[in-house]
Structure formats: C-alpha cells, structure tokens
ZANUTOR-354389 format. One record per residue (C-alpha): z, x, y. Coordinates in Angstrom, 3 decimals. Layout:
BEGIN
SITE        Z        X        Y
SITE        Z        X        Y
...
This chain:
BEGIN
SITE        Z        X        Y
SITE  120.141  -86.369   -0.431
SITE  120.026  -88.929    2.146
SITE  119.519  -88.145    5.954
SITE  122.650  -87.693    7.654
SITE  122.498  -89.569   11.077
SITE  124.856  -88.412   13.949
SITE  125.389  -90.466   16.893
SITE  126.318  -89.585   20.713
SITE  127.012  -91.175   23.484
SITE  126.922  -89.584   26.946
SITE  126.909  -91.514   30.218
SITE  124.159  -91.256   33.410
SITE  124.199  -92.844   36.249
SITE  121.659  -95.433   37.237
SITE  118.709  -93.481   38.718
SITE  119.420  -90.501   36.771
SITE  118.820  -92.136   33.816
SITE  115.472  -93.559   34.781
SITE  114.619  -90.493   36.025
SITE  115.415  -88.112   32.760
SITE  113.051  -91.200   31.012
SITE  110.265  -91.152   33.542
SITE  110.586  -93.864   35.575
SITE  110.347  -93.072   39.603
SITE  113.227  -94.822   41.563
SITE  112.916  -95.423   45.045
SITE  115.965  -97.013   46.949
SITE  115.211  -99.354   49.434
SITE  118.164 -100.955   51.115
SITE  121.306 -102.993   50.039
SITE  121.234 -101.340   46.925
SITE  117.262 -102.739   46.106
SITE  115.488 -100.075   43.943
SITE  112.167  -99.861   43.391
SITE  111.524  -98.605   40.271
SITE  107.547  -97.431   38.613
SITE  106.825  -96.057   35.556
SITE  102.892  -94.874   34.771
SITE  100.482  -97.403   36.252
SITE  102.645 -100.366   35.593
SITE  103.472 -103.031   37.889
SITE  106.859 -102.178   39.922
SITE  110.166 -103.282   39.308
SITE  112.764 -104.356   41.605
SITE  116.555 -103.581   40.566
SITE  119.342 -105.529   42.664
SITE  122.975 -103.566   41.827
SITE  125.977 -105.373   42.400
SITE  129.481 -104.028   41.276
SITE  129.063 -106.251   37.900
SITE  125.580 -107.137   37.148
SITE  121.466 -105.593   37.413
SITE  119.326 -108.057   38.279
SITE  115.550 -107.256   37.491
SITE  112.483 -108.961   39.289
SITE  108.792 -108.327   39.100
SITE  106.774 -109.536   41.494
SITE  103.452 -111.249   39.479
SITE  101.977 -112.757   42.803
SITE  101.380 -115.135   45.122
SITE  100.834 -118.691   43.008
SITE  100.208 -121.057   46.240
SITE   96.427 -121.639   45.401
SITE   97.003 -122.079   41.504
SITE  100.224 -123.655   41.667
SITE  100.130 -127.187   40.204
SITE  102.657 -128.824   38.004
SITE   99.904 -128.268   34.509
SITE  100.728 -124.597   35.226
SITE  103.879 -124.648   35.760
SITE  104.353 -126.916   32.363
SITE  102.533 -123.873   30.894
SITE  104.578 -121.110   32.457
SITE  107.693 -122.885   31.338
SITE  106.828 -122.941   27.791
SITE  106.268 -119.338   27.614
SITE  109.390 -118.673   28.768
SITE  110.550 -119.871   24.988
SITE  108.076 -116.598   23.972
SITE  109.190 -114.055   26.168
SITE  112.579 -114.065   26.220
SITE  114.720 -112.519   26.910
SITE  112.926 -112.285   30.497
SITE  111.632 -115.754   32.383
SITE  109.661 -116.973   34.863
SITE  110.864 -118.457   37.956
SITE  109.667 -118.640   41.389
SITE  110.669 -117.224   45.020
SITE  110.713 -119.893   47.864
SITE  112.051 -116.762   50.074
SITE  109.161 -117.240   51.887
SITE  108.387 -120.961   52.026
SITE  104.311 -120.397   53.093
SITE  103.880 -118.056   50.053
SITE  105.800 -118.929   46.834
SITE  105.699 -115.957   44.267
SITE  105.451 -116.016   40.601
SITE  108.348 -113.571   39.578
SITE  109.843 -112.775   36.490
SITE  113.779 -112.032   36.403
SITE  116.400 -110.741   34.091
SITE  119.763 -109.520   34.448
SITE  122.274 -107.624   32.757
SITE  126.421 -106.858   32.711
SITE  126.920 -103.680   34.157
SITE  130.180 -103.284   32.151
SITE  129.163 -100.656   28.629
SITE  125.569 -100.978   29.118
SITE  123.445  -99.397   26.761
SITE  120.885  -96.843   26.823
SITE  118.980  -99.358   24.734
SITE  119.760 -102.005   26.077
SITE  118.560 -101.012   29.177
SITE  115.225  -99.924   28.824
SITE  114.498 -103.050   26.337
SITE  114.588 -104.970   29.527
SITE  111.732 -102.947   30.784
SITE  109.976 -103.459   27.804
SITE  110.390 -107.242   27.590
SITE  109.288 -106.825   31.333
SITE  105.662 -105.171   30.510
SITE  105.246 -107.515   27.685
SITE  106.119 -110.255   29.510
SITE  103.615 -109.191   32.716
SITE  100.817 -108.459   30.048
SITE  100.950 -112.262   28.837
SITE  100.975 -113.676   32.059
SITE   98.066 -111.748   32.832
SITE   96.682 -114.106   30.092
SITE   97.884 -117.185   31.224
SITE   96.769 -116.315   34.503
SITE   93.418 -115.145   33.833
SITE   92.457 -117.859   31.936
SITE   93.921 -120.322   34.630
SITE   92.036 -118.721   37.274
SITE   88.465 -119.432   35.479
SITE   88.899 -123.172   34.930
C-alpha cells in the first residue's frame, strides 16, 4: 500500500512563525525586524500592509567597488535567483553590498517563506566567494 499523505494548513503570524522554526526576531522600528538564525549573517524584514521585503547587509564595497566587480556581481544575479544583488546609496560615503528579495503578503506560504531564507544563505555563501577571491587580486 502506498503512503497516505495528509495535508494541513494552519496560519501564524509573522514572528511567531520564525520563532516556532528557530529564527530570533528582534523588532526595531517602523516595522524593521531583525531576524538571526544560528551563526548566520542577519536579516532585515521591512512589513508593509502588502509586501516583505528582505535585505542582508554583505558590507561595505567602497574600497573594492569598481565597475569589473560589479559586471561580476551582476552576472551572478542570473545564479542566485530568486534573491539579487543591489546596492544602498543610503549613506552616500559608504555604499553597501546588499542582497534583497521580496514577497506578497497576500496567502504566503510556509514554504515559501523560509525558501527565501534559504536562497538568502546560499546566496551570502557565494558572495563570500566572489568576494574573497576579489579581495586577493
């Protein structure tokens, strides 16, 4: 006989959630979390009544920043979607390498949700790569 396979669905609010899959969540301000799981590299939730906007915060890329890189940081994009690169000018004397992601707040998954945070670590362990490498030449 084949396994039988019974699904649920149950709803949790944000930080619950997180919380009942161990992930600390610290709120901020203006509905900014901070949210850590093990030893890996925070990251920052923006809620807005319709969307989650993720960022991680890779560093500042002032000293290595040069258009070669950049080129390079682009392409990878095409490898780790469905997170990208970008950069934040908030601070004009130190540019940071971030990567972003968001998602529709509207019947969002369980799944769906936490596959962001693993794109996320995936996506920080390549540009450690990238970056590594870039920093020796």
């Amino acid at each position: 006989m084949s396994e039988i396979v019974i699904k649920s669905r149950r709803e949790d609010g944000l930080v619950r959630f997180l919380n009942m899959n161990d992930f600390n969540v610290e709120e901020l301000e203006n509905e900014i979390f901070r949210v850590t799981r093990s030893d890996e590299i925070p990251v920052y939730l923006k809620v807005t009544e319709t969307t989650l906007f993720f960022e991680v915060d890779l560093g500042s890329i002032k000293e290595i920043g040069t258009e070669e890189l950049y080129f390079k940081l682009l392409e990878m994009n095409n490898e780790i979607l469905p997170v990208s690169f970008g950069v934040n000018n908030t601070n004009t004397d130190d540019p940071r390498l971030i990567l972003v992601e968001s998602r529709e707040c509207s019947d969002l998954d369980d799944h769906e949700l936490l596959s962001v945070f693993d794109a996320l670590e995936l996506a920080v362990d390549r540009a450690e790569q990238l970056l590594q490498q870039w920093m020796k030449d």
